[in-house]
C-alpha positions in Angstrom: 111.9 97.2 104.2 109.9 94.4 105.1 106.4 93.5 102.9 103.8 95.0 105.2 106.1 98.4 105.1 106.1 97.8 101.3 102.1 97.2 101.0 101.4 100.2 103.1 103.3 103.3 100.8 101.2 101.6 98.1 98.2 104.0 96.8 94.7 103.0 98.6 93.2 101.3 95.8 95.8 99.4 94.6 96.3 97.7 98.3 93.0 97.0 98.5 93.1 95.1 95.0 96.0 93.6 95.9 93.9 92.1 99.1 90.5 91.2 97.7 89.4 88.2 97.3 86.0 87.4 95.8 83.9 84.6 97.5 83.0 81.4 95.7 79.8 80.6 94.2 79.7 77.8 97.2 80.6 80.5 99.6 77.8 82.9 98.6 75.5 80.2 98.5 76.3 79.2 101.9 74.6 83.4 103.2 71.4 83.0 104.5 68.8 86.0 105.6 66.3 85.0 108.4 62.9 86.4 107.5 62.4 86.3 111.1 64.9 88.4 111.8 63.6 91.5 109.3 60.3 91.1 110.7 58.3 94.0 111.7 56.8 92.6 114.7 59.2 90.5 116.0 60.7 91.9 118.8 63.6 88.7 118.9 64.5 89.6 115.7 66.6 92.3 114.1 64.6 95.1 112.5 61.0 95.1 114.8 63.1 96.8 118.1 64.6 99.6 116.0 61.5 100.9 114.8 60.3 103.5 117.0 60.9 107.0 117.3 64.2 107.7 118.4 64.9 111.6 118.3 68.2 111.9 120.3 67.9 112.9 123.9 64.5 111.0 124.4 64.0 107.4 125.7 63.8 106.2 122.3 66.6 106.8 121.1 68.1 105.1 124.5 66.3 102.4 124.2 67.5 101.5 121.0 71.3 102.7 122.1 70.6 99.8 124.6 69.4 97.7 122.0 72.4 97.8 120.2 74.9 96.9 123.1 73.0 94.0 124.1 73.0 92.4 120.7 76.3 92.8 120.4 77.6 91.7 124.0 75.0 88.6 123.6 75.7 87.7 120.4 78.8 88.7 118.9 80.8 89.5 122.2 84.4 89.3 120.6 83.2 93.1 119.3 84.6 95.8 120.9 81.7 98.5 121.9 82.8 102.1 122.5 80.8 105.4 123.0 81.6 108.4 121.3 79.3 111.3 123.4 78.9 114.6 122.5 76.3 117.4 123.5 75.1 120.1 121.0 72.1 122.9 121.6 69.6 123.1 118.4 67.0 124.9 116.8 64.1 123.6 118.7 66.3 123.1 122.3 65.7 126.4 123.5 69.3 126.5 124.7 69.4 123.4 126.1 72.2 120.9 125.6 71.3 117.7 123.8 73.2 114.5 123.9 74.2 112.6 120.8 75.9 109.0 121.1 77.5 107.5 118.8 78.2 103.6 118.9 81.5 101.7 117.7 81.4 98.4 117.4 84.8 96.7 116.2 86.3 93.6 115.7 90.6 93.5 115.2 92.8 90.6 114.8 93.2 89.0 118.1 96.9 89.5 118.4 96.3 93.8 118.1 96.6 94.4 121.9 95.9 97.4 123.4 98.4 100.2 122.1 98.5 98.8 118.5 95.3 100.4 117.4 97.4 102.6 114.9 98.1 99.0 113.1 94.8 98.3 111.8 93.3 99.2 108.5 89.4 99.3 108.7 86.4 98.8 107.0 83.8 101.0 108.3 80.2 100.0 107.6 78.1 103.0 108.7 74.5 103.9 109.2 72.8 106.4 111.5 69.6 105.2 114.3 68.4 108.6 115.2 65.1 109.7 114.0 63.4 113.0 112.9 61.6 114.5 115.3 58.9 115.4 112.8 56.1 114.9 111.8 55.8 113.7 115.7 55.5 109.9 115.8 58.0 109.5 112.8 59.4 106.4 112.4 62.2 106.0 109.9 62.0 102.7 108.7 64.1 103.4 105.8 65.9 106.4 107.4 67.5 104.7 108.7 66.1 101.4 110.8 66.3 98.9 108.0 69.6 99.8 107.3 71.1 99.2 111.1 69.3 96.0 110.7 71.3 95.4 108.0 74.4 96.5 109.3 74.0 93.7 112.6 72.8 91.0 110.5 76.3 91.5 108.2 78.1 91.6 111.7 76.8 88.8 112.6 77.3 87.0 110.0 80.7 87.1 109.4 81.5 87.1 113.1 82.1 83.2 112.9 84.0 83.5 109.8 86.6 85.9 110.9 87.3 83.7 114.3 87.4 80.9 112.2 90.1 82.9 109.9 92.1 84.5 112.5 92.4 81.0 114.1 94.2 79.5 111.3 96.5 82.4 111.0 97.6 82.0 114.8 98.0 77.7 114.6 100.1 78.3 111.1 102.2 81.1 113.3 101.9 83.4 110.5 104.0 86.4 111.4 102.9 90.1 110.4 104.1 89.9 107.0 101.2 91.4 105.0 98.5 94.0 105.6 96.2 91.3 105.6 97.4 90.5 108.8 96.2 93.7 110.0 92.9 94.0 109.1 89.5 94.8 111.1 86.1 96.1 110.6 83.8 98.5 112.0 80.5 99.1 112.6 79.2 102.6 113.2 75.9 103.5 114.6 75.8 107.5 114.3 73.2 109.5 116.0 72.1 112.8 115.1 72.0 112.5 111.4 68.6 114.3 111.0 67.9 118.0 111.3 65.5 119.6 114.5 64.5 122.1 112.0 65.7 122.9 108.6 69.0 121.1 107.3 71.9 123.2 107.5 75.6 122.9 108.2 75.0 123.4 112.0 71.4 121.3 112.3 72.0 118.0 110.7 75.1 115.1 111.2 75.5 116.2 114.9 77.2 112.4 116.0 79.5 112.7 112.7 80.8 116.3 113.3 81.4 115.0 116.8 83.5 111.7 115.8 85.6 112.5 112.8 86.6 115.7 114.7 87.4 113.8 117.8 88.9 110.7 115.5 91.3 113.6 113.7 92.7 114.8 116.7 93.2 111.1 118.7 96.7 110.3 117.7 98.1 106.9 117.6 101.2 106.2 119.3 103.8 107.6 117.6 105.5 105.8 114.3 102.1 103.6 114.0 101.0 102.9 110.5 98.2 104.6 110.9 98.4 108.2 112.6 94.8 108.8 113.8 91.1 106.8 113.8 90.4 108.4 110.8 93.3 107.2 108.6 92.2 103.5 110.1 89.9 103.9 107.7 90.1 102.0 104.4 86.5 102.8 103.2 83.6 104.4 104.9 80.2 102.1 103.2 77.3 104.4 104.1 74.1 102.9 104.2 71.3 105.1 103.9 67.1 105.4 102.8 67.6 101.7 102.0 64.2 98.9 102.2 61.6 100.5 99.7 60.9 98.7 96.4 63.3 99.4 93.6 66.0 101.4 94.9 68.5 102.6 92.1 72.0 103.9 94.1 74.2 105.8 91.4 78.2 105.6 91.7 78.9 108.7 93.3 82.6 109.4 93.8 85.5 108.4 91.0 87.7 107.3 93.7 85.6 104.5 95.4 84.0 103.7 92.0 86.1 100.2 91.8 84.4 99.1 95.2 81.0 100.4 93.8 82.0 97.7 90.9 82.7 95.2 93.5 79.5 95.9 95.3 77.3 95.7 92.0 78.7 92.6 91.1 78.1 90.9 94.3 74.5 91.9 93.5 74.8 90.2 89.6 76.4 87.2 91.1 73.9 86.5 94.1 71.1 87.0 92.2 72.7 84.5 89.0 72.6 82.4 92.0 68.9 82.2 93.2 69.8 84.2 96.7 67.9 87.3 96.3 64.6 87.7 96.6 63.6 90.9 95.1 62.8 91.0 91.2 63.2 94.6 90.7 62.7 96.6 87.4 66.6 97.2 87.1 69.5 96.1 89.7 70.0 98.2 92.2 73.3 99.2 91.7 72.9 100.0 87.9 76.0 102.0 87.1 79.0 99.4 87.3 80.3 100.7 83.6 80.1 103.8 84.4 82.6 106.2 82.3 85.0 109.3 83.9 82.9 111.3 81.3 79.7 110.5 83.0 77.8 112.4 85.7 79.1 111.9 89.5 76.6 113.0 91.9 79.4 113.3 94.6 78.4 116.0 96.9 74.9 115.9 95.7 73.6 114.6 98.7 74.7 115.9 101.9 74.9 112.8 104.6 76.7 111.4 107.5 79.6 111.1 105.3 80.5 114.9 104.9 82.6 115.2 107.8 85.0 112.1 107.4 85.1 112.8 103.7 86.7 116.6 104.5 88.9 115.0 106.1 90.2 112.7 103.1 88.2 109.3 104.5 87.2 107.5 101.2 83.4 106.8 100.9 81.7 104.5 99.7 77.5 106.0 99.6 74.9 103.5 99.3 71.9 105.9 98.9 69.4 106.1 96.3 69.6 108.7 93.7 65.6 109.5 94.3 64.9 109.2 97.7 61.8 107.0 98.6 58.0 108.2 98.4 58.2 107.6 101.7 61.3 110.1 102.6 60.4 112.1 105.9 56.6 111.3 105.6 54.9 109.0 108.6 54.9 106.0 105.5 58.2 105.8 106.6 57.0 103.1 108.9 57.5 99.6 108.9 54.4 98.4 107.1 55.6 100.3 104.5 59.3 98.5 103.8 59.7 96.4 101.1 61.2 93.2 103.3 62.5 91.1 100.1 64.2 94.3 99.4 65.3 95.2 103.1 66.8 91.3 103.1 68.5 91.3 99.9 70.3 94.6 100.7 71.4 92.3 103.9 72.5 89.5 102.2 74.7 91.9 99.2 76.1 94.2 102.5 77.0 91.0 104.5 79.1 89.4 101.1 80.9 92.8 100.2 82.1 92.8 104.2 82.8 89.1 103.8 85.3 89.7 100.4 87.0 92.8 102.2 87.8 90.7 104.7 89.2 88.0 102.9 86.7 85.2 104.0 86.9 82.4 101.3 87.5 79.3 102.5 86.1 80.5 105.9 82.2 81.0 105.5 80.4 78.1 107.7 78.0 76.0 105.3 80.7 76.6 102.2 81.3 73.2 100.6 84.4 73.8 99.8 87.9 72.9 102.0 88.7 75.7 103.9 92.0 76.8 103.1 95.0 76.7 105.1 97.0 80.2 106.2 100.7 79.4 105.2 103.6 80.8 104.2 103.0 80.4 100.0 99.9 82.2 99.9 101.2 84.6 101.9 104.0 85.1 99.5 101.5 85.6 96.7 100.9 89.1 98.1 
């Protein structure tokens, strides 16, 4: 049995050790957050063109569909973009179909060609666009704007990095000899999160029933490692009421607690280092010791999540424990947001993705040498 056969009947956690690598102090220096770009008025930027209503079905919500697929095929073209469509009739549609589009953005290996999909392990990094359609006018800065601002300024940012990585791999000729060959990322932009009337199992999470039930039943070719779009996925990072001034986001789940570790010490480390701006009154992720005896909130807070986690996805929910003043209230605007918040939550996002996907030695600015891709570390696996 060869070692990537070996890596993969290893439990979920323990490959994912195995394959983590944390960035230098050189490497997370080397992050930056544009202010420009989290900017509530500048329309170049990232943020300032997401926040508007958005309501699926209205031109909103299209035009910030079409927002999306622009920045990607301008700036990060090597992403793959794929729509995920669904209709649904709601409370307030009067029996009227409503459309719901989901957006996948995702960036493989260059050597996984068409048919190998079933290959790839993925990081997910998840946030839904839609917004409430009341009180009319609403905006969502927080639910969720700032956080698909977040989730392009991460893709972006690591864009170069993983060329740069994949690059090295290909002039060494390193063969597919470890799962780290085979590892991509996602980004998914979910619509339909909010509710038309009241939340219930059937009005709320319209674009997530849709895609984890489609995902479950798309099968892979046969004997792939991987037997369906859902079992791509290696964790499922939700991002969710995220920009307002001291956010606190519990651990929520025992099973993704170690990446909840990894994600609050990102946050000690970068802010050791002079890179975050915020100065909050405690971190924001406070419960890195948590204890098995302690209280887990998981399934708490229903979410996007619900219907990839029924389905044994492994999530990772980056959600404050109490909501924002501003939850579903017309403060949810952008004048409202916190910005040295909204960039710091940026910043720790873009260095979790960058360590999943084993970026050290690849981050442009980093002072070190990148490293090479041969055979010995390879065998350290």
């Amino acid at each position: 049995m060869n070692l990537l056969r070996s890596l993969l009947l290893l439990p979920l956690a323990l490959r994912e050790a195995v394959a983590y690598t944390n960035l230098t102090d050189s490497s997370l220096q080397s992050l930056a957050v544009n202010s420009d770009d989290f900017s509530i008025t500048n329309q170049d930027g990232l943020l300032a063109p997401i926040l508007i209503p958005r309501v699926p079905g209205t031109p909103g919500n299209d035009k910030v569909l079409q927002y999306f697929v622009d920045f990607f095929s301008h700036n990060i073209p090597e992403w793959k973009l794929a729509f995920q469509n669904s209709t649904s009739t709601t409370p307030t549609s009067h029996g009227k179909e409503v459309p719901f589009h989901n957006l996948i953005a995702t960036r493989d290996p260059p050597w996984i060609k068409d048919g190998m999909e079933g290959e790839v392990g993925r990081l997910a990094l998840v946030a839904h666009f839609d917004s409430k359609i009341s009180p009319a006018g609403f905006i969502g800065a927080t639910d969720s704007a700032a956080p698909c601002a977040m989730l392009l300024h991460a893709a972006r940012a690591i864009d170069g990095a993983l060329t740069a990585k994949w690059k090295a791999m290909e002039a060494a000729s390193a063969d597919a000899a470890s799962l780290e060959d085979h590892k991509g990322v996602q980004i998914l932009l979910l619509d339909g999160e909010e509710a038309f009337a009241t939340w219930t199992h059937t009005d709320s999470i319209y674009g997530a029933r849709s895609l984890a039930e489609e995902w479950e039943t798309t099968m892979h070719p046969a004997m792939s490692t991987y037997q369906n779009p859902l079992r791509s996925i290696d964790l499922f990072v939700l991002l969710d009421l995220l920009g307002a001034s001291n956010p606190s986001v519990p651990s929520y789940f025992k099973t993704t607690h170690w990446a909840y570790q990894h994600l609050a010490r990102t946050e000690s480390r970068l802010r050791a280092l002079g890179k975050l701006k915020s100065n909050p009154s405690s971190p924001f992720l406070p419960e890195a010791n948590k204890k098995d005896a302690s209280l887990w909130m998981g399934g708490a807070i229903e979410d996007d999540h619900i219907p990839f986690q029924k389905r044994g996805v492994e999530i990772l929910h980056v959600i404050p424990g109490h909501f924002p003043d501003q939850w579903h209230t017309m403060d949810d605007d952008g004048e409202h947001l916190d910005l040295d918040v909204t960039e710091d939550w940026a910043m720790i996002t873009t260095a979790f993705a960058a360590e999943w996907m084993e970026l050290e030695g690849f981050m442009p600015g980093a002072k070190e040498e990148r490293r090479g891709w041969d055979e010995d570390e390879k065998s350290e696996l």
